[in-house]
N, CA, C and O atoms as a CHARMM CRD file, in Angstrom:
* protein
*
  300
    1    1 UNK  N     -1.07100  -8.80800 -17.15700 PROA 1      0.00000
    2    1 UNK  CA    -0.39600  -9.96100 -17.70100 PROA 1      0.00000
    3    1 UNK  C     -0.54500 -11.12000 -16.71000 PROA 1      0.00000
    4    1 UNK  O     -0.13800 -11.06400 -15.55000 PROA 1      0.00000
    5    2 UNK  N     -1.11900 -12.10100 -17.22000 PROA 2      0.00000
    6    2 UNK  CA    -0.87000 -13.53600 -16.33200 PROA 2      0.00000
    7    2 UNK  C     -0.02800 -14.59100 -16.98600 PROA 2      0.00000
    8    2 UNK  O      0.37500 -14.78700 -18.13200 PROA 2      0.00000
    9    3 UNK  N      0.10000 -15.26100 -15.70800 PROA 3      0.00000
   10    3 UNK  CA     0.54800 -16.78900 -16.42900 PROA 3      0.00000
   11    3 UNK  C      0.03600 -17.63300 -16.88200 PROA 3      0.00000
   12    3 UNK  O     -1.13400 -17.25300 -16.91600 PROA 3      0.00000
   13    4 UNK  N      0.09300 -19.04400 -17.48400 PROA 4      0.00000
   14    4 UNK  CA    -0.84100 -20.15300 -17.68800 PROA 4      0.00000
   15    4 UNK  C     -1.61200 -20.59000 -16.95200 PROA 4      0.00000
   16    4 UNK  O     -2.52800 -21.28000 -17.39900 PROA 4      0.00000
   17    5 UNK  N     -1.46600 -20.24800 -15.11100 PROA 5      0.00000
   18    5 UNK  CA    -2.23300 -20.89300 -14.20700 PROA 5      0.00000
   19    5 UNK  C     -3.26900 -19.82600 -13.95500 PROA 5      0.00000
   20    5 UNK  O     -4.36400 -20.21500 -13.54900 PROA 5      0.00000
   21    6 UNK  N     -3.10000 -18.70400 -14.11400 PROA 6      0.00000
   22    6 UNK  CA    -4.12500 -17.21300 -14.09600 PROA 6      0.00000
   23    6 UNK  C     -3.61900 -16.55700 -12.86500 PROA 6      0.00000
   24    6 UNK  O     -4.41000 -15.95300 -12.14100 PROA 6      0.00000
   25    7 UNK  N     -2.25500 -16.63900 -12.55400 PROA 7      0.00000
   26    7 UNK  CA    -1.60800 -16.08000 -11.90700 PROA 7      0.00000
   27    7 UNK  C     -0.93500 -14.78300 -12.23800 PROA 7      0.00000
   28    7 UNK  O      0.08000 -14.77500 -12.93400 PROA 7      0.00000
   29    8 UNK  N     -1.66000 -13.28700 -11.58800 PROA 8      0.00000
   30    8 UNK  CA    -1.26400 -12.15900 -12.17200 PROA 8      0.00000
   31    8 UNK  C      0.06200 -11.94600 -12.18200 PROA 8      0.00000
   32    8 UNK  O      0.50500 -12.20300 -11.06300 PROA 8      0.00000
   33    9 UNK  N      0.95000 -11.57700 -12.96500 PROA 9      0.00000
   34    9 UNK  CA     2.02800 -11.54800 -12.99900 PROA 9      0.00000
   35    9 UNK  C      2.99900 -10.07600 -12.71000 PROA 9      0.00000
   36    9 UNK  O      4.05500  -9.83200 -12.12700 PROA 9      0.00000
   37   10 UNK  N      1.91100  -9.24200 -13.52500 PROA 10     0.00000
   38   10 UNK  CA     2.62200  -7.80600 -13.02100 PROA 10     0.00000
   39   10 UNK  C      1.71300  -6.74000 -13.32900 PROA 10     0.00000
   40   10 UNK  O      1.14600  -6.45500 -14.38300 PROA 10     0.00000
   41   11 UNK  N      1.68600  -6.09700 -11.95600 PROA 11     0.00000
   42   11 UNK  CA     0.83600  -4.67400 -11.64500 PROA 11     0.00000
   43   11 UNK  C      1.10600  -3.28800 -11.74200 PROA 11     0.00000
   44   11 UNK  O      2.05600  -2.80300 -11.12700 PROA 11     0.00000
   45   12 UNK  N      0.37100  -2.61200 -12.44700 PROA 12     0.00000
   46   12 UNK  CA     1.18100  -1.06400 -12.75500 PROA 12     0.00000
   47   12 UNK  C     -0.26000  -0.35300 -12.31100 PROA 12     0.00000
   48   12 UNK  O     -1.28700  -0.87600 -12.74400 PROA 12     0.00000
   49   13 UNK  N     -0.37200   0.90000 -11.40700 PROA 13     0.00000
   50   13 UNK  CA    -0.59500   1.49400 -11.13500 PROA 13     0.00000
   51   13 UNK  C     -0.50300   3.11900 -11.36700 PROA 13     0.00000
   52   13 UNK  O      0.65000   3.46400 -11.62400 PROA 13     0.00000
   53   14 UNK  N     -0.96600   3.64300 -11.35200 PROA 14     0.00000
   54   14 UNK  CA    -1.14900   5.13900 -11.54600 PROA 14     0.00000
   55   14 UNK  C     -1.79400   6.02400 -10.40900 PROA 14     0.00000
   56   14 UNK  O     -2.96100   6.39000 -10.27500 PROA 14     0.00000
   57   15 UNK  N     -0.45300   6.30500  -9.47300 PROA 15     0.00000
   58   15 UNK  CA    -1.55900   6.94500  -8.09400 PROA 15     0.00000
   59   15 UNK  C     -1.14000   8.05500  -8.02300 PROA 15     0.00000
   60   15 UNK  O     -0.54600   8.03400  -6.94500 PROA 15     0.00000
   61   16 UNK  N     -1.00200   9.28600  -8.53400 PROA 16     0.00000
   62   16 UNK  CA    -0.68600  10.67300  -9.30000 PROA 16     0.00000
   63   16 UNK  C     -2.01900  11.22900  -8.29700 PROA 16     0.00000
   64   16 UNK  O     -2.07800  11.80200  -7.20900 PROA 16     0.00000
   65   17 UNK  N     -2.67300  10.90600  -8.93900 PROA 17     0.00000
   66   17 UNK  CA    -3.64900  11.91300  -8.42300 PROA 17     0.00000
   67   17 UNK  C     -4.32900  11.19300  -6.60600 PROA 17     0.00000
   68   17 UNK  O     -4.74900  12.02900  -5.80600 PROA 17     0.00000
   69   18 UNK  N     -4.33500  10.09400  -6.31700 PROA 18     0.00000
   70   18 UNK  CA    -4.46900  10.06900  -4.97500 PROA 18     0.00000
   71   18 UNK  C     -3.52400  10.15400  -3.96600 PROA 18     0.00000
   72   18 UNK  O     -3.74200   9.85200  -2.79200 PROA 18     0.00000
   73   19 UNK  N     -2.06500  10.72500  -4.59000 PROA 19     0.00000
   74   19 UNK  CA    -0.47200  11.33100  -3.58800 PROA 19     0.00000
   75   19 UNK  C     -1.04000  12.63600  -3.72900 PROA 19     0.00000
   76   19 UNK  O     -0.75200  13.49700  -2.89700 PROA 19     0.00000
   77   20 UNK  N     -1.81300  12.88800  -4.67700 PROA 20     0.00000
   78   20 UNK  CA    -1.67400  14.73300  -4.61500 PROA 20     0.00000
   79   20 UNK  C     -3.05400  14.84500  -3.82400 PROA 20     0.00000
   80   20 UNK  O     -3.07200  15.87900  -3.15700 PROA 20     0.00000
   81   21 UNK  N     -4.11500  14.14900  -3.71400 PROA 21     0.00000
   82   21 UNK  CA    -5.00800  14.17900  -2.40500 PROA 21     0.00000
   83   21 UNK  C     -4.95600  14.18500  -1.32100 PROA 21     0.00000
   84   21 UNK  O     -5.66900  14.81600  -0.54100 PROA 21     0.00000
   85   22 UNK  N     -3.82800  13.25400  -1.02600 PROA 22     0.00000
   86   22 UNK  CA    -3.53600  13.34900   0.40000 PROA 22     0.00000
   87   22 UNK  C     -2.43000  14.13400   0.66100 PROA 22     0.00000
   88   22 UNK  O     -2.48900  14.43900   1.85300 PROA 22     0.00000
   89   23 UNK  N     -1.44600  14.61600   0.14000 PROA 23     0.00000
   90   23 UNK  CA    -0.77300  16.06800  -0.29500 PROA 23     0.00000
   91   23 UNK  C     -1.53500  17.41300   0.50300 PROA 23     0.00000
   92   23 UNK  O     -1.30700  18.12300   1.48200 PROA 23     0.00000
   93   24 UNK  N     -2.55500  17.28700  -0.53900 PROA 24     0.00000
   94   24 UNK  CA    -3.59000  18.42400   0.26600 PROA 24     0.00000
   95   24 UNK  C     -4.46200  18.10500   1.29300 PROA 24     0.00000
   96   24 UNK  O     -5.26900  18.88400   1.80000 PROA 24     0.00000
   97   25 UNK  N     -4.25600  16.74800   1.64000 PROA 25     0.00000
   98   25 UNK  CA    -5.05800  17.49500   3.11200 PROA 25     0.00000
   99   25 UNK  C     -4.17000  17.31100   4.22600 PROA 25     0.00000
  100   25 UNK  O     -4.34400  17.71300   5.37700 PROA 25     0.00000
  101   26 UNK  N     -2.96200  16.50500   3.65200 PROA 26     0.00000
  102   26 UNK  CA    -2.16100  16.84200   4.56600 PROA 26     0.00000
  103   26 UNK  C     -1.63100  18.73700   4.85100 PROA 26     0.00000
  104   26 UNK  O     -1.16300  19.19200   5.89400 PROA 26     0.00000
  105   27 UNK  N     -1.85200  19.33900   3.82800 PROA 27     0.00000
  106   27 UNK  CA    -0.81900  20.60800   3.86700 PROA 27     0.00000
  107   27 UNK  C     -2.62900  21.53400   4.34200 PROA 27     0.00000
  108   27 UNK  O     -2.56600  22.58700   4.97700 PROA 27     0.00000
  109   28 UNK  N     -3.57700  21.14500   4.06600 PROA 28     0.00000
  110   28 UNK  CA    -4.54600  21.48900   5.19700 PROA 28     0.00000
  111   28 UNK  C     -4.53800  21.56600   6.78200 PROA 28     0.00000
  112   28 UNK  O     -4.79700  22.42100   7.62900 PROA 28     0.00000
  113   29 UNK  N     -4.10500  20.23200   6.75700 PROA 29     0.00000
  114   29 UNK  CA    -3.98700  19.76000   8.73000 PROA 29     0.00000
  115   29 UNK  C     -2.84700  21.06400   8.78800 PROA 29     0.00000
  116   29 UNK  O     -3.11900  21.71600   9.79600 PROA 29     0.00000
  117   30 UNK  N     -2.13900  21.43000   8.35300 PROA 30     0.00000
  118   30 UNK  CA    -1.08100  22.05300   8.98800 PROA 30     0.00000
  119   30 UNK  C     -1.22400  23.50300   8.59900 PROA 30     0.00000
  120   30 UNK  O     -0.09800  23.99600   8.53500 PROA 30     0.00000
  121   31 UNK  N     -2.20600  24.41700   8.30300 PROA 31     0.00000
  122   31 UNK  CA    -2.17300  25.49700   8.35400 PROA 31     0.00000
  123   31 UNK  C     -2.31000  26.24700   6.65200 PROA 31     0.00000
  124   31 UNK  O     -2.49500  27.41100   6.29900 PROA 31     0.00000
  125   32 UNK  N     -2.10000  24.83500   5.79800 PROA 32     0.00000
  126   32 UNK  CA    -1.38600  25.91800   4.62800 PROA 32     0.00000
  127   32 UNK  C     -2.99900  26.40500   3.84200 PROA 32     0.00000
  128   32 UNK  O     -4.11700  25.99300   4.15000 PROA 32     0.00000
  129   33 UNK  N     -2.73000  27.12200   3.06400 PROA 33     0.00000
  130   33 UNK  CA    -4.28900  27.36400   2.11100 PROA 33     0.00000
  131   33 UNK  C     -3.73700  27.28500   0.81600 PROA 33     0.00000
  132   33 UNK  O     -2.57800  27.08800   0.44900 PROA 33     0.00000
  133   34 UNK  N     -5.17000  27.54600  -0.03900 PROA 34     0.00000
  134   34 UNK  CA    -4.91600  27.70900  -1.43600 PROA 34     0.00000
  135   34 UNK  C     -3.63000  28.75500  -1.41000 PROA 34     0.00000
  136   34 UNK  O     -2.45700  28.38800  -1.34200 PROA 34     0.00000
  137   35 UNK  N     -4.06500  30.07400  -1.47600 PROA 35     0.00000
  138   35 UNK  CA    -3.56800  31.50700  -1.29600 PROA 35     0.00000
  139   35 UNK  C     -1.83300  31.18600  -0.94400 PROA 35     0.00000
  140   35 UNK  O     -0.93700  32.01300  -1.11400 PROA 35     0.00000
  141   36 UNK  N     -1.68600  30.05200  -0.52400 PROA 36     0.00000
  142   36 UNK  CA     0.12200  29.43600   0.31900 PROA 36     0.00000
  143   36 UNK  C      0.86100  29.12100  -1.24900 PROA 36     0.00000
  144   36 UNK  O      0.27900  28.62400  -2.21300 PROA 36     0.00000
  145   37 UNK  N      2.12900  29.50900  -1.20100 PROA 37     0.00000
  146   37 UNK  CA     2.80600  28.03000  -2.33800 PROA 37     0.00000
  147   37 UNK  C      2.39800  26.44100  -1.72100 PROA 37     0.00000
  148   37 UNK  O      2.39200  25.95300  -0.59100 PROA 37     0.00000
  149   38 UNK  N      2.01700  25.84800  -3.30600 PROA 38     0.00000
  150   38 UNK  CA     1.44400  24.39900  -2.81800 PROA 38     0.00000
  151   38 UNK  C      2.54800  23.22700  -3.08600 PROA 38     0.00000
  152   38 UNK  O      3.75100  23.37700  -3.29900 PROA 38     0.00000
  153   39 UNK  N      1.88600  22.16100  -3.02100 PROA 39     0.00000
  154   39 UNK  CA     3.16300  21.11800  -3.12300 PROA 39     0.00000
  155   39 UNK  C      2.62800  20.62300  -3.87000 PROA 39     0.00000
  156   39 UNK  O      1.63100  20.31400  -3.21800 PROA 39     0.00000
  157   40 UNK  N      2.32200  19.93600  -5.64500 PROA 40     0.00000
  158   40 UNK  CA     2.43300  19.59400  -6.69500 PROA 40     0.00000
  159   40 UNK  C      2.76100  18.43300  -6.46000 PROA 40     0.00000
  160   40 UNK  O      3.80100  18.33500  -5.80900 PROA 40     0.00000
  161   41 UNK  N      2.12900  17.23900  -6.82400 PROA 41     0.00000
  162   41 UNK  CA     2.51100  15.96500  -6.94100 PROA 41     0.00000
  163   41 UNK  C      2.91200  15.81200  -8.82900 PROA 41     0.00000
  164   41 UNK  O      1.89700  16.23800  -9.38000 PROA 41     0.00000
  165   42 UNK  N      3.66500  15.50400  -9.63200 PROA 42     0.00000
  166   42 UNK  CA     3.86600  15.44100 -11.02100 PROA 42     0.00000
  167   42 UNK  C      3.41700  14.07800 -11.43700 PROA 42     0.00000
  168   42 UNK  O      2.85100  13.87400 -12.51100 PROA 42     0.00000
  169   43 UNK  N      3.67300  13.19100 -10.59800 PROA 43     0.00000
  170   43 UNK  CA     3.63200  11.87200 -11.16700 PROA 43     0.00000
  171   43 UNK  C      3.86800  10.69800  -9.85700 PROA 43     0.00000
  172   43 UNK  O      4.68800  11.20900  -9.09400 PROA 43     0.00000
  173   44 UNK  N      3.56600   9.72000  -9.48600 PROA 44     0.00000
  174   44 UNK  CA     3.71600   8.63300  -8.56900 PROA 44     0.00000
  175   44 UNK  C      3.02300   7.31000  -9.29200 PROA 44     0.00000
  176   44 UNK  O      1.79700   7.23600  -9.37300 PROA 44     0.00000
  177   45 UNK  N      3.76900   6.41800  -9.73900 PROA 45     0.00000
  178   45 UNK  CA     3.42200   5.52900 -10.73900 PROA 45     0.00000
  179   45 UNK  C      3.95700   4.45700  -9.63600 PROA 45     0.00000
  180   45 UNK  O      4.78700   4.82100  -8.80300 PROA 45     0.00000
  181   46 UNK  N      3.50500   3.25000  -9.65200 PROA 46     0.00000
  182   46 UNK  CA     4.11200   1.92900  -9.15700 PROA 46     0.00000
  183   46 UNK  C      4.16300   0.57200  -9.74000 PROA 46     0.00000
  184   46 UNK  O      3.33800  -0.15300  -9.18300 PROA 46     0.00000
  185   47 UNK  N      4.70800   0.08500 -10.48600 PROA 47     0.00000
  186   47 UNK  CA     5.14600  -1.56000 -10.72700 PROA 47     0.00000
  187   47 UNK  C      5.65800  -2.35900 -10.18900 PROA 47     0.00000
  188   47 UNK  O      6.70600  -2.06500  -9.61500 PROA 47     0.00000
  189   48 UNK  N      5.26700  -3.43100 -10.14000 PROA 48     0.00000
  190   48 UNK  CA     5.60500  -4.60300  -9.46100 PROA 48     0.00000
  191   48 UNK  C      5.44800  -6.18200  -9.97000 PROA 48     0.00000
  192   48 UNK  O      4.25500  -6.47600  -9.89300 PROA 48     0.00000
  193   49 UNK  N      5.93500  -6.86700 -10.27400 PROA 49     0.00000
  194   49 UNK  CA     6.23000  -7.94700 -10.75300 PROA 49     0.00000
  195   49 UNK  C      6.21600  -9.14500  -9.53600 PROA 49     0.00000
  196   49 UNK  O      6.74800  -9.04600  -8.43100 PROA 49     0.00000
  197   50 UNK  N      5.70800  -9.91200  -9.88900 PROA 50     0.00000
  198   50 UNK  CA     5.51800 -11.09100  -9.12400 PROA 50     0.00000
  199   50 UNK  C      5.85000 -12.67600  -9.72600 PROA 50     0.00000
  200   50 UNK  O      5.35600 -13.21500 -10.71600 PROA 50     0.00000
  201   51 UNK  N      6.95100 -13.26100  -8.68300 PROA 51     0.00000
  202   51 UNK  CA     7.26300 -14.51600  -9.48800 PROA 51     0.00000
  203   51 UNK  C      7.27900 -15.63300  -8.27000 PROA 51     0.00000
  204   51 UNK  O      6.94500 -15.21300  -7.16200 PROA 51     0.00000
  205   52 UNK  N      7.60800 -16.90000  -8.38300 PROA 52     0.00000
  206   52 UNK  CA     7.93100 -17.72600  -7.67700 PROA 52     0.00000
  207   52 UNK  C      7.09300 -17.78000  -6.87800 PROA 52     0.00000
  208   52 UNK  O      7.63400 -17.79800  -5.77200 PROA 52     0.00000
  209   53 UNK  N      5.42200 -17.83900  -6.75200 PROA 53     0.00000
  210   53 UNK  CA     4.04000 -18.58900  -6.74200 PROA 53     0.00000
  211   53 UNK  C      4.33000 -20.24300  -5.78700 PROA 53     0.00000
  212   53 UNK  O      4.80200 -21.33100  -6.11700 PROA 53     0.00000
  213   54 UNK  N      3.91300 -19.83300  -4.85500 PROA 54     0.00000
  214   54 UNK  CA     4.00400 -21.03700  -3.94700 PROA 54     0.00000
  215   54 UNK  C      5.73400 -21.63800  -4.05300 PROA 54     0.00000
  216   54 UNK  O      6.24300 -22.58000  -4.66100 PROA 54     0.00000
  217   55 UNK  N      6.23000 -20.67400  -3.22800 PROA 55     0.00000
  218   55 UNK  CA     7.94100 -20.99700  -3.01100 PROA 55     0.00000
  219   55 UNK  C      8.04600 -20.58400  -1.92500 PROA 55     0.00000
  220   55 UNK  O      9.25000 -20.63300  -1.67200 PROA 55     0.00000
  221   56 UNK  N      7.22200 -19.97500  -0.62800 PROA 56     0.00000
  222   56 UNK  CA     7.64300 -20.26100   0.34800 PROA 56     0.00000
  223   56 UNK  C      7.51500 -21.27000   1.20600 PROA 56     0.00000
  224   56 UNK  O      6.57000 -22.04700   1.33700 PROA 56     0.00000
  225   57 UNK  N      8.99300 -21.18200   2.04900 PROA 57     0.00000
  226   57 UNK  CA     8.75100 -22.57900   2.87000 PROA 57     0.00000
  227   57 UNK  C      8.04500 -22.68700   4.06800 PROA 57     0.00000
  228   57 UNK  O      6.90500 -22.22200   4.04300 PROA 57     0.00000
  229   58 UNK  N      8.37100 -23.10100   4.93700 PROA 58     0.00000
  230   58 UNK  CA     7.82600 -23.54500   6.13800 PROA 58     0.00000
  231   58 UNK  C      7.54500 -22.34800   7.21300 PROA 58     0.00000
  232   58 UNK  O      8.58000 -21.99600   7.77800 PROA 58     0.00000
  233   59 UNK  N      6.34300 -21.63100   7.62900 PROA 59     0.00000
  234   59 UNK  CA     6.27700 -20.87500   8.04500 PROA 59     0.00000
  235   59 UNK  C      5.63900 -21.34700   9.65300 PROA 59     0.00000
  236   59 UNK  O      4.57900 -21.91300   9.92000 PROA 59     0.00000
  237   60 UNK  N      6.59700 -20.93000  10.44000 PROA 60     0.00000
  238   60 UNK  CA     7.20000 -20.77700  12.14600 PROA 60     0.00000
  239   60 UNK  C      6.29900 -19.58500  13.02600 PROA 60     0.00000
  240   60 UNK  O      6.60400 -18.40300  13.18400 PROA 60     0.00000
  241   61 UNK  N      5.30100 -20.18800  13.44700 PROA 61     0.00000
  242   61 UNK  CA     4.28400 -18.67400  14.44000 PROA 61     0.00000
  243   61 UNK  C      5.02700 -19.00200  15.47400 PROA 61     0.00000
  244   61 UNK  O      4.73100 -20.02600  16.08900 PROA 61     0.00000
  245   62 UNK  N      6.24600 -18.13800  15.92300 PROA 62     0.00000
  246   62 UNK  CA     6.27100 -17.56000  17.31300 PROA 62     0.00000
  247   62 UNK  C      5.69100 -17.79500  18.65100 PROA 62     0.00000
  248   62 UNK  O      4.65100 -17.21200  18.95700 PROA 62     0.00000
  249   63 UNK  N      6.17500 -18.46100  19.33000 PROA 63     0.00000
  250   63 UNK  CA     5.18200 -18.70400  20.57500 PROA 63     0.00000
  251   63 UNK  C      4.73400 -17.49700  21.28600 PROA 63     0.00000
  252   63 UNK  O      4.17000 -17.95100  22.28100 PROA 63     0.00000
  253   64 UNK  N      4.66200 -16.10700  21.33800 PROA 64     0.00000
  254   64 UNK  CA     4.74900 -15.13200  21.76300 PROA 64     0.00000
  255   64 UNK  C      3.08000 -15.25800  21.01600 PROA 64     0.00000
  256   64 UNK  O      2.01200 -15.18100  21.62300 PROA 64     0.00000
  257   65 UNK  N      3.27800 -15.46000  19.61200 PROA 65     0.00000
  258   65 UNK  CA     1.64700 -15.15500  18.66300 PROA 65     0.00000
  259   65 UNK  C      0.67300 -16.03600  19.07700 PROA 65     0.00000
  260   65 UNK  O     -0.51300 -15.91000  19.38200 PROA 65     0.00000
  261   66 UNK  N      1.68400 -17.24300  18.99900 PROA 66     0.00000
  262   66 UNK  CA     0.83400 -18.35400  19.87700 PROA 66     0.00000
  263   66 UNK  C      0.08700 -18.29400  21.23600 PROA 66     0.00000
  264   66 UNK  O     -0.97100 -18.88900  21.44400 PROA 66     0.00000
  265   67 UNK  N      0.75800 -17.49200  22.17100 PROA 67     0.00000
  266   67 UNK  CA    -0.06500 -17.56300  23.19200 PROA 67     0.00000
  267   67 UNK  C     -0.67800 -15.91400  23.69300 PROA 67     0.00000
  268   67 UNK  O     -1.01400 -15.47400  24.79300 PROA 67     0.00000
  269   68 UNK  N     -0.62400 -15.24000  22.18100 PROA 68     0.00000
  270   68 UNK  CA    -1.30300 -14.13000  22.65000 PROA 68     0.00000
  271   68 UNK  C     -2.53800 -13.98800  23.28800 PROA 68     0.00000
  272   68 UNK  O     -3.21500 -14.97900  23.56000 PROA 68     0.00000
  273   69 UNK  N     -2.95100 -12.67200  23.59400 PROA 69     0.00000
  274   69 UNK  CA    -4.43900 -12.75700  24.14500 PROA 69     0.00000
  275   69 UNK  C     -5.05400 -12.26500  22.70200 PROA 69     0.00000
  276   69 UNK  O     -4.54600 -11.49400  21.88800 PROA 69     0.00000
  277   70 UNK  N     -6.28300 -12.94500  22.64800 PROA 70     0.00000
  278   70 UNK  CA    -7.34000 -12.75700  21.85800 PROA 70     0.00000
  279   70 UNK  C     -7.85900 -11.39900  22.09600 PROA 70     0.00000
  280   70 UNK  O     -8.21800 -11.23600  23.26200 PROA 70     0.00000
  281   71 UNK  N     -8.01700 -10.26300  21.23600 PROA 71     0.00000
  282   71 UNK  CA    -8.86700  -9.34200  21.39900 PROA 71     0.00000
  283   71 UNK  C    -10.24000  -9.16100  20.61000 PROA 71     0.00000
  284   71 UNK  O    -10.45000  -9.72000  19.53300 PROA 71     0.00000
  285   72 UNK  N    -11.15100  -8.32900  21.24500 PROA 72     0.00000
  286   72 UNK  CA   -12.14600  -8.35800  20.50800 PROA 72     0.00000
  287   72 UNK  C    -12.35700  -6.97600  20.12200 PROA 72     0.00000
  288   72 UNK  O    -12.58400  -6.07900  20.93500 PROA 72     0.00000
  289   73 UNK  N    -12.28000  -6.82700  18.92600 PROA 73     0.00000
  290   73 UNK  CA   -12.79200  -4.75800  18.63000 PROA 73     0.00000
  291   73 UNK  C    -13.30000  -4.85600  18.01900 PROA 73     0.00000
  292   73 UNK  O    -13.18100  -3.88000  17.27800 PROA 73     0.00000
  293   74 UNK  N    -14.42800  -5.91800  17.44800 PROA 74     0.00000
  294   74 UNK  CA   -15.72400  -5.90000  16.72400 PROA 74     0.00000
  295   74 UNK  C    -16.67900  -4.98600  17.53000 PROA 74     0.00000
  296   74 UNK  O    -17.34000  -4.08300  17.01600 PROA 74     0.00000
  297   75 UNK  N    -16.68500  -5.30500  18.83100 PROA 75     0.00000
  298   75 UNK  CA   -17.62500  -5.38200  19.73300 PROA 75     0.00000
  299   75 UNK  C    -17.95700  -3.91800  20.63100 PROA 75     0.00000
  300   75 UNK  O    -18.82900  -3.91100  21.50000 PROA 75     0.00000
């Protein structure tokens, strides 16, 4: 769904099956197997709605951000 300006308005998701992926390899890292009782993900759905599109105000960087050091981890 958008608005008149083509501003998405609201997102629904279906992540069922990538909670129950990482489910299992989490219950991998730790010892469990098929052959174990498993942990079943049923459902993990997410919505989210989005409104008020350019309503924040005046945003304040911290002099701390300001005078951080630059790193490089491209490199």
């Amino acid at each position: 769904m958008k608005n008149a300006e083509g501003y998405v308005l609201k997102y629904e998701m279906d992540l069922t099956e990538m909670m129950q992926k990482i489910v299992n390899i989490a219950m991998g890292a730790v010892g469990e197997t098929e052959t174990d009782d498993t942990l079943s993900i049923a459902m993990a759905n997410i919505s989210m709605v989005c409104s008020d599109f350019n309503a924040v105000g005046e945003i304040t960087i911290p002099a701390e951000a300001k005078n951080a050091k630059v790193l490089n981890l491209a490199g």
